[in-house]
Chimera marker file (.cmm) of the C-alpha trace (Angstrom):
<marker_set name="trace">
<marker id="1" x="1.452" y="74.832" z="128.723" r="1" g="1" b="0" radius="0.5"/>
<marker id="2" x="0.915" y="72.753" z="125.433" r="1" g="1" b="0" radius="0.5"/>
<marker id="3" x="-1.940" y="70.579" z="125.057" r="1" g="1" b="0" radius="0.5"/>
<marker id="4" x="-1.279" y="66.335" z="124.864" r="1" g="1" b="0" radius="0.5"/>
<marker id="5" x="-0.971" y="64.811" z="121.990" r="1" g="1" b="0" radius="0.5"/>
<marker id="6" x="-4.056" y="63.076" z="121.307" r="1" g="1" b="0" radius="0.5"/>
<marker id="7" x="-3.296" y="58.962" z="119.712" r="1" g="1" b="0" radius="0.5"/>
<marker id="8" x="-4.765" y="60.361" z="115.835" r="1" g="1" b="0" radius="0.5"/>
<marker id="9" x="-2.317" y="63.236" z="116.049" r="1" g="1" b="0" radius="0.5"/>
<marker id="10" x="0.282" y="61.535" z="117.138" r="1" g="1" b="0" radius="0.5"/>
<marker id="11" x="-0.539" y="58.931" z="114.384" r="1" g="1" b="0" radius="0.5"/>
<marker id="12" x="-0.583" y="61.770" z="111.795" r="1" g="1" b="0" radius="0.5"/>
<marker id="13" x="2.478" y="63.444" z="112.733" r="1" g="1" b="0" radius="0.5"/>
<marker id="14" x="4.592" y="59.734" z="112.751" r="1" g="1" b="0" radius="0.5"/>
<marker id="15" x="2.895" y="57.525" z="111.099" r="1" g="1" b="0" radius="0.5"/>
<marker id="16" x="1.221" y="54.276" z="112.515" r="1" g="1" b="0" radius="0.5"/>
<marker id="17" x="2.728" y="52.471" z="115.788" r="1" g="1" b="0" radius="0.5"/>
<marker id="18" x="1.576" y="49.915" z="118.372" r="1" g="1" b="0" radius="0.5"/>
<marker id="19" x="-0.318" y="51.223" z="121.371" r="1" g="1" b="0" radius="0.5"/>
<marker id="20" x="2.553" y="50.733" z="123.530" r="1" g="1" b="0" radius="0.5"/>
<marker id="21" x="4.560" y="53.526" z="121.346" r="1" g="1" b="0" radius="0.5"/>
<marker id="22" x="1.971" y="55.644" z="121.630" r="1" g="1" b="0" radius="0.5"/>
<marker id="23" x="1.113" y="55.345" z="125.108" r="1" g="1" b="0" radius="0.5"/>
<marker id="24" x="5.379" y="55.834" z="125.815" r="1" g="1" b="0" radius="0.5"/>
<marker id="25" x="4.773" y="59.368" z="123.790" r="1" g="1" b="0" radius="0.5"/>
<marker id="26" x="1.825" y="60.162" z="125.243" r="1" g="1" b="0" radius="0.5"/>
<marker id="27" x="4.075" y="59.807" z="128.753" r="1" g="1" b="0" radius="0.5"/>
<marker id="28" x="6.516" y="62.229" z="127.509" r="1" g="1" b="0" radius="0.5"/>
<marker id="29" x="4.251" y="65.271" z="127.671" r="1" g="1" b="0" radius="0.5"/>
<marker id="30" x="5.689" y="65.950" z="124.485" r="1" g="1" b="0" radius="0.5"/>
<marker id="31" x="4.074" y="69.408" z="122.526" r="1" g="1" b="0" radius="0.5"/>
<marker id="32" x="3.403" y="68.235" z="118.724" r="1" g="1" b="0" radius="0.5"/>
<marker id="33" x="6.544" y="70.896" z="118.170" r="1" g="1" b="0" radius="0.5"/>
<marker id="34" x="8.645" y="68.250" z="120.354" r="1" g="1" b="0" radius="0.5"/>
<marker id="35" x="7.452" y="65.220" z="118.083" r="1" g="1" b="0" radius="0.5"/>
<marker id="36" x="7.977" y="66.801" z="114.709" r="1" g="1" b="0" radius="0.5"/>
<marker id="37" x="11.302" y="67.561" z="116.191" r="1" g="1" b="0" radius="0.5"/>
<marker id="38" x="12.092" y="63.849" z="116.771" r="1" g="1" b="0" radius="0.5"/>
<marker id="39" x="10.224" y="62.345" z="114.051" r="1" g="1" b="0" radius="0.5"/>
<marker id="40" x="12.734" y="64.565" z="112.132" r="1" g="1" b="0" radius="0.5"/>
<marker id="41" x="15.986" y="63.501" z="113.806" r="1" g="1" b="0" radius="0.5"/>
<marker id="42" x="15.295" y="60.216" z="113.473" r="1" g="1" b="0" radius="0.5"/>
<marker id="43" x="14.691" y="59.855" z="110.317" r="1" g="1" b="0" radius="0.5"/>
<marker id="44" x="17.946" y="61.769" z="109.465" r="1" g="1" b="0" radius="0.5"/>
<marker id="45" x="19.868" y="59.564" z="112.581" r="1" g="1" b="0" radius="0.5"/>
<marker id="46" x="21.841" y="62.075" z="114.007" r="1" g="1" b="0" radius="0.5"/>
<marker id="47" x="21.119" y="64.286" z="117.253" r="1" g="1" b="0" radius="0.5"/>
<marker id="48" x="22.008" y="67.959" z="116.633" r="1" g="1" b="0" radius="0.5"/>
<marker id="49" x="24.996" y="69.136" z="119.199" r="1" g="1" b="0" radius="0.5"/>
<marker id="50" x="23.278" y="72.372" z="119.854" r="1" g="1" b="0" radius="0.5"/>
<marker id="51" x="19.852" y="73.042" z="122.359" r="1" g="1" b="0" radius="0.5"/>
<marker id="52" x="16.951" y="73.185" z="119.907" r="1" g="1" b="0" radius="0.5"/>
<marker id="53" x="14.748" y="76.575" z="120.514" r="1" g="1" b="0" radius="0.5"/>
<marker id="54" x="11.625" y="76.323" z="121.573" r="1" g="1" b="0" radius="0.5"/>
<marker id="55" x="11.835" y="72.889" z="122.600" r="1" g="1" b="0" radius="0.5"/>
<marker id="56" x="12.263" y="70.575" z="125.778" r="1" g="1" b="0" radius="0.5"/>
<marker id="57" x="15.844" y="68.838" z="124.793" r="1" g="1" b="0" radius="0.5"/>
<marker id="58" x="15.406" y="66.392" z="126.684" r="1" g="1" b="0" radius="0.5"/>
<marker id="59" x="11.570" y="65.208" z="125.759" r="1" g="1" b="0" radius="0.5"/>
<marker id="60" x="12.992" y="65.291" z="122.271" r="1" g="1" b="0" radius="0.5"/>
<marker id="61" x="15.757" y="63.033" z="123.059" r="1" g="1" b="0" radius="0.5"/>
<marker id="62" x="13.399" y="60.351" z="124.471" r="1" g="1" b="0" radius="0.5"/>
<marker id="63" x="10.638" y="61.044" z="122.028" r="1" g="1" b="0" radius="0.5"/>
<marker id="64" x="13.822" y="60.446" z="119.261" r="1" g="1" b="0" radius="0.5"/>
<marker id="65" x="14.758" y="57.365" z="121.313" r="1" g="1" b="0" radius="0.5"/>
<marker id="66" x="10.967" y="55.531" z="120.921" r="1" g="1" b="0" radius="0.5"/>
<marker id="67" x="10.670" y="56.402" z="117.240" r="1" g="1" b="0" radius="0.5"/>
<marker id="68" x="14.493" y="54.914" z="116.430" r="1" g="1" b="0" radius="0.5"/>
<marker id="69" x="13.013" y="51.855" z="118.189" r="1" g="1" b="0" radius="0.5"/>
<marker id="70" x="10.619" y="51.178" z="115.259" r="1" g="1" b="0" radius="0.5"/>
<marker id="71" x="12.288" y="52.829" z="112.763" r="1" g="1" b="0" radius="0.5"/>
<marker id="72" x="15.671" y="50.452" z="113.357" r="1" g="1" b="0" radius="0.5"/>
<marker id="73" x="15.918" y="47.583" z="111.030" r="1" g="1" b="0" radius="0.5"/>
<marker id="74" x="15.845" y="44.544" z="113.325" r="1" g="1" b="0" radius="0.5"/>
<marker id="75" x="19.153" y="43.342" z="111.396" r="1" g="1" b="0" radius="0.5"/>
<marker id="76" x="21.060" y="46.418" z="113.141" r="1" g="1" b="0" radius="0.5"/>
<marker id="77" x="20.111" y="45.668" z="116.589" r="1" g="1" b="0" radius="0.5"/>
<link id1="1" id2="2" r="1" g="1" b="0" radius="0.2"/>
<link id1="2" id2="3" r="1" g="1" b="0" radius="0.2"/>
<link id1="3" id2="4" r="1" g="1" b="0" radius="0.2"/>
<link id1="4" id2="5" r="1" g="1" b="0" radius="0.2"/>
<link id1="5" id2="6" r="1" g="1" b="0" radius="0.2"/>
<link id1="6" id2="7" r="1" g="1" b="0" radius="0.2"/>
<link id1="7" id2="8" r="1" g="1" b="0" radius="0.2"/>
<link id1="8" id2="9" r="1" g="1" b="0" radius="0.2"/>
<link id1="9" id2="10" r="1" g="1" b="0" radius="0.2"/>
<link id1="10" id2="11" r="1" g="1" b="0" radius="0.2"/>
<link id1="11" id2="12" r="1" g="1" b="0" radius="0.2"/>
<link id1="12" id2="13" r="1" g="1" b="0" radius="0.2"/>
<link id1="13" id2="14" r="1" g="1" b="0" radius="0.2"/>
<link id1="14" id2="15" r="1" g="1" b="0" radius="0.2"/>
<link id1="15" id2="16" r="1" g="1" b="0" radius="0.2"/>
<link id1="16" id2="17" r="1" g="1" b="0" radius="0.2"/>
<link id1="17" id2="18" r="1" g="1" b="0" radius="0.2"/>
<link id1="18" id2="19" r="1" g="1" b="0" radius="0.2"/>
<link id1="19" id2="20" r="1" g="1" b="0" radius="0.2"/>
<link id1="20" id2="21" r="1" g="1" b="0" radius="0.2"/>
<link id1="21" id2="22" r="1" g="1" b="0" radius="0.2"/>
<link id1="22" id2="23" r="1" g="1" b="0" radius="0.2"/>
<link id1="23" id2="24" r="1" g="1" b="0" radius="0.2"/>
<link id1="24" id2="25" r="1" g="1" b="0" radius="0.2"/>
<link id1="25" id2="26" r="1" g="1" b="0" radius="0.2"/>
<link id1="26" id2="27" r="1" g="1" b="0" radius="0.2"/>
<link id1="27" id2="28" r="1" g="1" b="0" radius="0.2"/>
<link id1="28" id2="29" r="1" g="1" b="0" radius="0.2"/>
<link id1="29" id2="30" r="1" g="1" b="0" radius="0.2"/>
<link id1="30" id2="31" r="1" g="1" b="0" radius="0.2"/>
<link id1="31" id2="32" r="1" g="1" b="0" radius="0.2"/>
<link id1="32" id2="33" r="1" g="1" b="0" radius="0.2"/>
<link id1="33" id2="34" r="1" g="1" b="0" radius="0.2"/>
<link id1="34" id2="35" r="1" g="1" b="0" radius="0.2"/>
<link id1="35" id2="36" r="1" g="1" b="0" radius="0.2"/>
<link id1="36" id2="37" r="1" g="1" b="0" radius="0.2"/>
<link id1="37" id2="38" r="1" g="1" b="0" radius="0.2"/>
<link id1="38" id2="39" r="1" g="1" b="0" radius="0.2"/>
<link id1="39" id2="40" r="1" g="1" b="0" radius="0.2"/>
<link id1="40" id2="41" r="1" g="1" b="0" radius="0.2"/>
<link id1="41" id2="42" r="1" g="1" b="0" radius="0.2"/>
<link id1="42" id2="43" r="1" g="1" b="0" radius="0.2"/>
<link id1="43" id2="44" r="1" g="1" b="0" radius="0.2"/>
<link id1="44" id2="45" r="1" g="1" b="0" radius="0.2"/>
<link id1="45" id2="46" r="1" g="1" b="0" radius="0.2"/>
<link id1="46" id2="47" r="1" g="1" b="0" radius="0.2"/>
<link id1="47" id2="48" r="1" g="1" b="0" radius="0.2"/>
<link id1="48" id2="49" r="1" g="1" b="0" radius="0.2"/>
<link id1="49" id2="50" r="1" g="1" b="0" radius="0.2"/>
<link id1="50" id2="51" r="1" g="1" b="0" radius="0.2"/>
<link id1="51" id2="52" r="1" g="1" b="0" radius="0.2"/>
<link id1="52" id2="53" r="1" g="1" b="0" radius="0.2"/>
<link id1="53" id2="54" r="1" g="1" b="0" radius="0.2"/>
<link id1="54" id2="55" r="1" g="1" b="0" radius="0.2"/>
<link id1="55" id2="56" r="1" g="1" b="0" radius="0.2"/>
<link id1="56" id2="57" r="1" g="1" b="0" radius="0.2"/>
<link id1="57" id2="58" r="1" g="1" b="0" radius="0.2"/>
<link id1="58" id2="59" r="1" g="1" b="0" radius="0.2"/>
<link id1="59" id2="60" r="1" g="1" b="0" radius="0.2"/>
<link id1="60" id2="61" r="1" g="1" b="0" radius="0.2"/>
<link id1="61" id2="62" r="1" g="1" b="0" radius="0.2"/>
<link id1="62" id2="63" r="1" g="1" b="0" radius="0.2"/>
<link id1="63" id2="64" r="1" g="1" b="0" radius="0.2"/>
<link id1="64" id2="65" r="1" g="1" b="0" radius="0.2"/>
<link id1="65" id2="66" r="1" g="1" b="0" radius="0.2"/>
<link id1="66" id2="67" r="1" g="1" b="0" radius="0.2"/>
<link id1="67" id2="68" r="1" g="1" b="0" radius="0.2"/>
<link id1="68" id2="69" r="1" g="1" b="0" radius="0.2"/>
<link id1="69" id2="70" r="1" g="1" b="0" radius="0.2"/>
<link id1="70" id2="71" r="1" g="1" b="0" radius="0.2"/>
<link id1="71" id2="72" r="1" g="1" b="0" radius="0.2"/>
<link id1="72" id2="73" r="1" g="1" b="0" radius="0.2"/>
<link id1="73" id2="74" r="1" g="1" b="0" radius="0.2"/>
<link id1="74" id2="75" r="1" g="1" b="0" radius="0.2"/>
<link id1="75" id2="76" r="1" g="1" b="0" radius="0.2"/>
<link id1="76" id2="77" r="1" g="1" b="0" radius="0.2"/>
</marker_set>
C-alpha cells in the first residue's frame, strides 16, 4: 500500500492550490505515481484510451478531473 500524499508533496508535485484541492486529492488515496500521472494529462488535455500500468485508472481520472478544474481558463467554462 502507498503512503498519502502529504499537503507539501502534493504542493511540489502540482504546484500551489487552495486547501479545498488539496484536501479533494488527499481523498483520492492517490500514490504520488497517480498524481504525476494526472498532473501530466492535464496539462497535455487528453486522457490516454489505454489502462495506464502501475496505476489506479480510475484515481487518475478524478485526480485529472480536480487539477483541469484549476488549470481551465474561467473563459472556457
Amino acid at each position: 500500500m502507498s503512503e498519502t500524499l502529504s499537503r507539501e508533496r502534493i504542493i511540489e508535485i502540482v504546484g500551489k492550490l487552495g486547501a479545498e484541492r488539496i484536501v479533494e486529492i488527499i481523498d483520492t488515496g492517490a500514490s504520488e505515481r497517480e498524481l504525476v500521472e494526472a498532473k501530466m494529462l492535464a496539462l497535455q488535455q487528453e486522457m490516454p484510451s489505454t489502462e495506464i500500468p502501475g496505476v489506479r485508472v480510475d484515481v487518475v481520472h478524478r485526480l485529472y478531473d480536480i487539477l483541469r478544474a484549476d488549470l481551465i481558463d474561467p473563459n472556457e467554462r
